[in-house]
C-alpha positions in Angstrom: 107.8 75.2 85.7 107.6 75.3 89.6 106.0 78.3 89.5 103.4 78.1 86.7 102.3 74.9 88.7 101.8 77.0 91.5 99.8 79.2 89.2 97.7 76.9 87.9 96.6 75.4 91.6 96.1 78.8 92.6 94.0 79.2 89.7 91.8 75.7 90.1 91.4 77.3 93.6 90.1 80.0 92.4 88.0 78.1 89.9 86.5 76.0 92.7 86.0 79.2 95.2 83.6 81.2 91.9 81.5 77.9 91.2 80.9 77.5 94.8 79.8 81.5 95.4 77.4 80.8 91.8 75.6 77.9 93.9 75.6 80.1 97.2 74.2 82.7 94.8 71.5 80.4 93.0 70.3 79.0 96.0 69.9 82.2 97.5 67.7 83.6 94.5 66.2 79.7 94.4 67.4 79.1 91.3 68.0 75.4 89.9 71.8 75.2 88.5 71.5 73.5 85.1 74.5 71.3 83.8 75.6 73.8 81.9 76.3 75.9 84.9 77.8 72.6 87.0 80.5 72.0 83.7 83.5 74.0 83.6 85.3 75.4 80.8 89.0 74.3 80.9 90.9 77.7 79.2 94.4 76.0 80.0 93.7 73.3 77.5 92.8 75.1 74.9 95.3 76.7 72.4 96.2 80.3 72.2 95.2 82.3 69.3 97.7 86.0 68.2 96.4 88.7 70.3 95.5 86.6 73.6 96.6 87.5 76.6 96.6 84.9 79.5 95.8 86.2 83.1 95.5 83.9 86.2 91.7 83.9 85.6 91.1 83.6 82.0 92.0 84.7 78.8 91.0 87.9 76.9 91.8 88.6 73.4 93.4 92.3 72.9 90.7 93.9 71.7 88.3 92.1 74.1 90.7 93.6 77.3 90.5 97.2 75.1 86.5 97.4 74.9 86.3 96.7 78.6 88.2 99.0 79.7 86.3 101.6 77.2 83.0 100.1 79.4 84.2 101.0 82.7 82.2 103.1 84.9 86.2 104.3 85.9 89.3 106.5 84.5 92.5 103.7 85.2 95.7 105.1 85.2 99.1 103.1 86.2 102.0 104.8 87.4 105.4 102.4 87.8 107.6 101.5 90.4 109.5 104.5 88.7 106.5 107.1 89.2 106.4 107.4 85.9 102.5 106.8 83.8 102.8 103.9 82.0 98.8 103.4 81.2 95.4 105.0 81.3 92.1 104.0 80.1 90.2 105.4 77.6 85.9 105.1 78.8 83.7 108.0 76.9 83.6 110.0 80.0 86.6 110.5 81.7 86.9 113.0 84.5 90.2 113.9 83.9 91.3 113.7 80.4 94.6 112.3 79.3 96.3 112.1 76.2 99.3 109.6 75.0 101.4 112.5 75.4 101.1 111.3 79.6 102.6 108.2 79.0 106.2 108.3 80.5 106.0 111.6 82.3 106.6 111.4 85.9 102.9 111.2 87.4 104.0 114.4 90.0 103.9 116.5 86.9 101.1 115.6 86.2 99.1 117.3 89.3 98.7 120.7 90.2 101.7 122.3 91.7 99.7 122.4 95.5 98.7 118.8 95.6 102.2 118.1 94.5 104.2 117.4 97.3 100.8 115.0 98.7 100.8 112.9 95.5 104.7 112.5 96.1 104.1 111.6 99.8 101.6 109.0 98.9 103.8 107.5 96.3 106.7 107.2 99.1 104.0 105.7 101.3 103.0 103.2 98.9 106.9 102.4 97.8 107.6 101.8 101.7 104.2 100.0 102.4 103.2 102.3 105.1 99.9 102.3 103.6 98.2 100.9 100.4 95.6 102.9 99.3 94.6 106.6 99.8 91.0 107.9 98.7 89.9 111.9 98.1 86.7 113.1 96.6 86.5 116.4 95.4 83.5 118.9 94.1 84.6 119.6 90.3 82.0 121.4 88.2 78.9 120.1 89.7 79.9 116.5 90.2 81.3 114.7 93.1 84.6 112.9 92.1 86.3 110.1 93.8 89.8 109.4 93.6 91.5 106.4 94.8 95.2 104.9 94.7 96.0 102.0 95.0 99.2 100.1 95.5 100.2 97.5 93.5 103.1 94.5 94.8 104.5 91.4 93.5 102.1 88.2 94.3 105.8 86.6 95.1 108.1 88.9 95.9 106.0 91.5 97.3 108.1 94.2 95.8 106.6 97.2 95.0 105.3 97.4 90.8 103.3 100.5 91.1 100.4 102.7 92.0 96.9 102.8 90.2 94.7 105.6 90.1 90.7 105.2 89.9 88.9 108.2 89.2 84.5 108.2 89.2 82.3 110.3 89.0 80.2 109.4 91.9 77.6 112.2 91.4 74.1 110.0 90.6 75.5 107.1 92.3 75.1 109.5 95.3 71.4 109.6 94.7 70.9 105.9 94.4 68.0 105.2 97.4 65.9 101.9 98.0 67.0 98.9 95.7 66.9 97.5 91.8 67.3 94.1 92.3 68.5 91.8 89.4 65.2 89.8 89.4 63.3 93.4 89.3 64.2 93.5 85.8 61.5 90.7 84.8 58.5 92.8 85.9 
């Protein structure tokens, strides 16, 4: 009970921090904030529906959480505390592509035998918090890829839970020049 207390401050904290960057925002871009904008949904109050899935910023159904992660621009995969695969998404375009058979096997077999011994290395890293992230881009066909890990603690305990891999193909972001602002799309 303590602790989902402390959840739900840090939550209403959050909750007050967004609305306050949406007015920074809309008076940047001089826009008025309408009442709908000022009111805030309460998602605590409400009750939960099969298939909903609280996080400590909202609540997504299952197949809401599933379609976004077919949207993203990324390839997530999440490798345990035990370095073994324990997710992946599934976008149209993956760089590298995965099937279930992944899930479970320890994520070193999963590399080529010469990057081995650096993926193990990194893991270690990340287990003994020496460092928490570790980005490499590569040429592959044609396209610039960008790999980042990432690793992943406890909010309390600050134990180690894991490592997650982002994988993008990077190659026309690359060309991006000038800007396309948000209020360019009116014209």
């Amino acid at each position: 009970l303590k602790q989902e207390k402390e959840q739900q401050a840090d939550r209403s904290e959050a909750a007050k921090k967004a609305a306050a960057m949406t007015e920074t925002i809309a008076a940047e871009l001089e826009l008025p904030m309408s009442t709908a904008q000022t009111e805030q949904y309460n998602w605590r109050d409400s009750p939960l529906s099969e298939g909903e899935i609280v996080l400590p910023t909202g609540v997504l159904q299952l197949k809401e959480l599933t379609a976004i992660f077919g949207v993203l621009p990324v390839d997530l995969t999440f490798v345990d505390k035990d370095d073994r695969v324990c997710f992946y998404s599934e976008g149209k375009n993956r760089v590298f592509p995965r099937t279930n058979s992944v899930i479970g096997r320890e994520v070193i077999n999963c590399h080529p035998h010469k990057s081995m011994h650096m993926v193990q290395k990194i893991l270690d890293d990340f287990r003994s918090g020496e460092r928490t992230e570790a980005d490499f881009w590569i040429n592959m066909h044609g396209k610039m890829i960008y790999i980042r890990y990432f690793a992943i603690y406890d909010t309390e305990t600050n134990d180690y839970l894991g490592c997650l891999e982002v994988t993008q193909d990077i190659t026309e972001i690359q060309k991006i020049q000038g800007e396309n602002r948000l209020l360019s799309e009116e014209s």
